[in-house]
C-alpha positions in Angstrom: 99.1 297.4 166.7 98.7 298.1 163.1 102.5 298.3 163.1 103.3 294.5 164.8 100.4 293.1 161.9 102.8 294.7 159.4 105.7 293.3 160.5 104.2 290.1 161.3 102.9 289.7 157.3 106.0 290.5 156.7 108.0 288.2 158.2 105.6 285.5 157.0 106.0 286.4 153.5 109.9 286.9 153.8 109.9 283.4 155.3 107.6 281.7 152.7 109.6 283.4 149.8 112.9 281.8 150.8 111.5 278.5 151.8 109.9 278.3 147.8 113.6 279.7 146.8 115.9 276.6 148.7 112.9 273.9 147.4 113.7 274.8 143.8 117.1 275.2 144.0 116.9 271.4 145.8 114.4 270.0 143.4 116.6 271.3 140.3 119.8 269.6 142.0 118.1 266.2 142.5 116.3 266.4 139.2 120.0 267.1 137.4 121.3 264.1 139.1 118.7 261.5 138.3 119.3 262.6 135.1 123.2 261.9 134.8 124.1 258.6 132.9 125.1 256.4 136.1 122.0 257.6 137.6 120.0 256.4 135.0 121.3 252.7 135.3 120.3 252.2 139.0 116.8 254.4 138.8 115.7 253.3 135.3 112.5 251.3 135.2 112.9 247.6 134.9 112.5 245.7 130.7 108.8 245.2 130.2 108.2 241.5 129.7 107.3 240.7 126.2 103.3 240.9 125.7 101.7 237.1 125.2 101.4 236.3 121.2 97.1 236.2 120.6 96.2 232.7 119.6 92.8 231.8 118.9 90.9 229.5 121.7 88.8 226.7 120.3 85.6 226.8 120.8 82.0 224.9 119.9 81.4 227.8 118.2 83.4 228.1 114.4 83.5 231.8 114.6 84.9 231.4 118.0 84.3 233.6 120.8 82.9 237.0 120.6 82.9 236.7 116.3 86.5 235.2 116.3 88.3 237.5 118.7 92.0 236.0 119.8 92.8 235.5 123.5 96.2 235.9 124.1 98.0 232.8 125.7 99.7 232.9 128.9 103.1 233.1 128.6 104.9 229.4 129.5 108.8 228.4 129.4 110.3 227.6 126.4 110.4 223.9 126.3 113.4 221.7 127.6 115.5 221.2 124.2 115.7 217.6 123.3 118.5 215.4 123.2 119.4 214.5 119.7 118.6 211.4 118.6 121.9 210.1 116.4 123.2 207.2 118.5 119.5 206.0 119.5 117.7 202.8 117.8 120.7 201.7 116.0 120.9 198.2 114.3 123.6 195.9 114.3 125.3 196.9 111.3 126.0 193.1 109.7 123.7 191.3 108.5 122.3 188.1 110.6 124.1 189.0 113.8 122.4 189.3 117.0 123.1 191.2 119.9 124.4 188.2 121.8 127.0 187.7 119.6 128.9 191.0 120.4 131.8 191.4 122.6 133.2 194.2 123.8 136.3 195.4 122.3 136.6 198.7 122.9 138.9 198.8 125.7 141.0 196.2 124.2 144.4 197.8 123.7 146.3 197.7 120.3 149.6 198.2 119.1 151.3 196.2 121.8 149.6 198.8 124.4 150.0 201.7 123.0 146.7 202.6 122.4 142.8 201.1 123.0 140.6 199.5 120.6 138.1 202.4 121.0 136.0 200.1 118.5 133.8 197.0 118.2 135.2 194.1 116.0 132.0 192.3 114.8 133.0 188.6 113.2 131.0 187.3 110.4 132.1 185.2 107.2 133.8 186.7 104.3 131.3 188.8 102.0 128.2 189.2 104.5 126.6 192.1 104.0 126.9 195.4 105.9 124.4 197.8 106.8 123.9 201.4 107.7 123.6 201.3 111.6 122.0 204.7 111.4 120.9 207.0 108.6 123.3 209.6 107.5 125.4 211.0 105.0 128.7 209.5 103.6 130.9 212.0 104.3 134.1 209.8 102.9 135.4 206.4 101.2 138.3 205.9 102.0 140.9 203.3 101.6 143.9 203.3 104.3 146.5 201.0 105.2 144.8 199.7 108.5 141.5 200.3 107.8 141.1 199.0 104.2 138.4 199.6 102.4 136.5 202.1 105.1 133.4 204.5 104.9 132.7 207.7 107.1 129.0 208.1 107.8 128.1 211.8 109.5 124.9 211.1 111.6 121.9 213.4 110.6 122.5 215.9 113.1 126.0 215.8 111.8 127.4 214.9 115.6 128.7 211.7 115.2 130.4 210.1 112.5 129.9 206.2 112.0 132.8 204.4 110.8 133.0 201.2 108.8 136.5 199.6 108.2 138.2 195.9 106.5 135.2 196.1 104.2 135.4 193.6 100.8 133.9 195.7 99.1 131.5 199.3 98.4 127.8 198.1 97.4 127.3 199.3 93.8 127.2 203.0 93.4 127.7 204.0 96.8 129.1 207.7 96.2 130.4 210.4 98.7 127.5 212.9 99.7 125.3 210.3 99.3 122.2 210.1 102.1 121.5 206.5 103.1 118.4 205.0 105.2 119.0 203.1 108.7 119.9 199.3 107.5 120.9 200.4 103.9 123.5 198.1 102.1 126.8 199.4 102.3 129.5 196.4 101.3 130.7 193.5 102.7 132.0 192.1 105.3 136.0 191.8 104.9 139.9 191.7 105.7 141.3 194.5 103.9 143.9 196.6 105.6 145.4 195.1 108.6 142.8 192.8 109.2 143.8 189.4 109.2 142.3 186.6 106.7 141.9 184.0 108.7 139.0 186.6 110.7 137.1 188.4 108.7 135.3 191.0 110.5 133.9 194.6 110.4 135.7 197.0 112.5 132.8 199.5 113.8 133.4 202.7 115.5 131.3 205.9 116.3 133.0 209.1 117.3 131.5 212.2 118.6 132.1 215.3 116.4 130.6 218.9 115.6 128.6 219.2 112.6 132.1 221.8 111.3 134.4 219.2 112.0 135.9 217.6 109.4 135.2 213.4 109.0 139.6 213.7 109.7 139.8 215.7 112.6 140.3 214.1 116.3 136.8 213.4 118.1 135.8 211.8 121.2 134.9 208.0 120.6 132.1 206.0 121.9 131.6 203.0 122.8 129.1 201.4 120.4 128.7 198.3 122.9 125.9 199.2 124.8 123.8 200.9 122.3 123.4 197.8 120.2 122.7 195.4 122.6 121.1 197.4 124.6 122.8 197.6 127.7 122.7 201.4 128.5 
């Protein structure tokens, strides 16, 4: 009897021993390969979400609550971003016209068809004045064969770029890198360049731009129609 007890413990003991032996050689294995680098990408824990900023919480009390201790705010999505504002609340850029006395000439083709108008011709006798439709910059005066006597205006958010064309004349001491106001004197109403005598007129175009372009470089043109009359 005392013989079977002894081999009993024994075998309890052997059995035990190598059951402890194949966990740690199992645990070591799996600990290895949680460790290795592609392991680490599927098993790592997830980014911590950034802690709310404190901001104080008004209160009736000026030292605010518990002697001016901070609250933090609950966290909230960044607002929408908001669309810029360069071709809103424009004004007709010559002086004494009303929005009834537009017409749309921006489809109108030129060249004998070979290209569009992409531009609004706005009649008005010789020498009336013309005015910033927006506020801006002048980016360039410039005096070209069609256009005449022309001025480049980059919008504020330098996106669009206003263009004035067959002007008379430059108000006195308008100067490149100059910032004018909205409805800011900026010449006269003209024929220069192609423009023909007998219709004196300001040739108005906006074109949509990147604030790198240059006021030279191709950009997308837009019709200036509908934004000053109001039919968007």
């Amino acid at each position: 009897m005392a013989l079977d007890f002894i081999d009993r413990t024994l075998t309890v003991v052997v059995t035990a021993t190598l059951t402890s032996a194949v966990w740690i050689v199992a645990g070591g294995s799996l600990i290895e390969l949680a460790d290795s680098e592609g392991q680490r990408e599927t098993t790592r824990p997830a980014e911590a979400a950034p802690s709310p900023i404190p901001t104080p919480v008004a209160t009736d009390d000026p030292a605010g609550p518990a002697g001016g201790a901070l609250r933090a705010a609950p966290l909230e999505p960044a607002p929408a971003a908001t669309p810029g504002t360069s071709t809103r609340d424009l004004i007709i850029p010559v002086l004494n016209v009303r929005a009834r006395d537009l017409s749309d000439t921006f489809t109108d083709s030129r060249d004998e068809g070979a290209g569009l108008h992409e531009a609004i011709d706005i009649m008005a006798p010789e020498g009336t004045s013309v005015v910033a439709a927006a506020p801006g910059t002048i980016e360039k005066l410039f005096r070209s064969e069609a256009g005449g006597n022309t001025i480049y205006v980059r919008s504020t958010d330098g996106e669009t770029i206003y263009y004035y064309a067959h002007l008379q004349q430059y108000a006195p001491g308008l100067t490149e890198g100059q910032r004018i106001r909205r409805g800011q004197r900026l010449g006269a109403v003209g024929s220069t360049g192609s423009a023909s005598g007998e219709t004196p007129h300001l040739h108005f175009a906006m074109l949509r731009t990147t604030a790198d372009a240059e006021w030279w470089e191709p950009a997308n043109a837009i019709n200036p129609y509908p934004l000053l009359t109001g039919a968007r």
